[in-house]
C-alpha positions in Angstrom: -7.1 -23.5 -11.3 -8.1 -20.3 -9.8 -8.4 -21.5 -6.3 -4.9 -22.9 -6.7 -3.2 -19.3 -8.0 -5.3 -17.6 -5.3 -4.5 -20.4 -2.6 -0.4 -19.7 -3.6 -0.4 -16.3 -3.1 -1.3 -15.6 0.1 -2.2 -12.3 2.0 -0.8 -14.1 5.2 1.2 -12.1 6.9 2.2 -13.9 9.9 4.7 -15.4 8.0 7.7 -12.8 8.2 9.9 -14.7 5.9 7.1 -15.0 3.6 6.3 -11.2 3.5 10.0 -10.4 3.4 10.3 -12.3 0.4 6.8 -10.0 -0.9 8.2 -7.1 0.3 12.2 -7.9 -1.8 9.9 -8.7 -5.0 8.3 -6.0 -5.1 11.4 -3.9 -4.6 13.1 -6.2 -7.0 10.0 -5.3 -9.7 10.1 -1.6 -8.7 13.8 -1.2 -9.9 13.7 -2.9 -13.0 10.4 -0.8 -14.2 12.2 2.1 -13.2 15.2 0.9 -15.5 12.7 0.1 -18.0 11.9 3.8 -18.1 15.7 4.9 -18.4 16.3 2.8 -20.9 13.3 4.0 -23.1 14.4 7.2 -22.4 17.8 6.6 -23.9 17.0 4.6 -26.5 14.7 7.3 -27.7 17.4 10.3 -27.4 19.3 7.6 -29.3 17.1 6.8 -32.0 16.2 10.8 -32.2 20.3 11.5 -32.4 20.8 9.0 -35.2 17.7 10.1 -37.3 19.0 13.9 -37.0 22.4 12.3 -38.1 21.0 10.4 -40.9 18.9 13.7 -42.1 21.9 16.4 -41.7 24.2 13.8 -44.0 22.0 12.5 -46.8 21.7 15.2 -49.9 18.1 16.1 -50.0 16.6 15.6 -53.4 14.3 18.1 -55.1 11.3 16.9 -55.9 10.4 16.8 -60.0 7.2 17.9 -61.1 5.3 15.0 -62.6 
C-alpha cells in the first residue's frame, strides 16, 4: 500500500503539467489555511464580543453566604 501512495506521488519533475498541477495545489492549500486563520480570528473577536455582550446585560447576582 505504501509503495502504491509513494509510487502516486511522484517527485518527477519532467512532467510540467504534472508539477503545474503540484505547484496550483499547493497554492490552492496555502489560501485556504490562510483563510482558516481569518476566520479563527473572527470567530474569536466574535465569540469575545458576544460574551462581553452577554456579561454587560445579565444582572449580576450577589452571592449568599451559606
Amino acid at each position: 500500500m505504501a509503495k502504491a501512495l509513494l509510487g502516486y506521488v511522484t517527485s518527477d519533475l519532467r512532467d510540467p503539467r504534472q508539477a503545474a498541477d503540484n505547484a496550483r495545489l499547493r497554492a490552492r492549500v496555502r489560501e485556504l489555511e490562510a483563510l482558516v486563520l481569518l476566520l479563527t480570528e473572527e470567530n474569536d473577536k466574535l465569540v469575545a464580543a458576544r460574551a462581553a455582550e452577554l456579561l454587560e446585560s445579565a444582572p449580576l447576582q450577589e452571592m449568599q453566604p451559606a
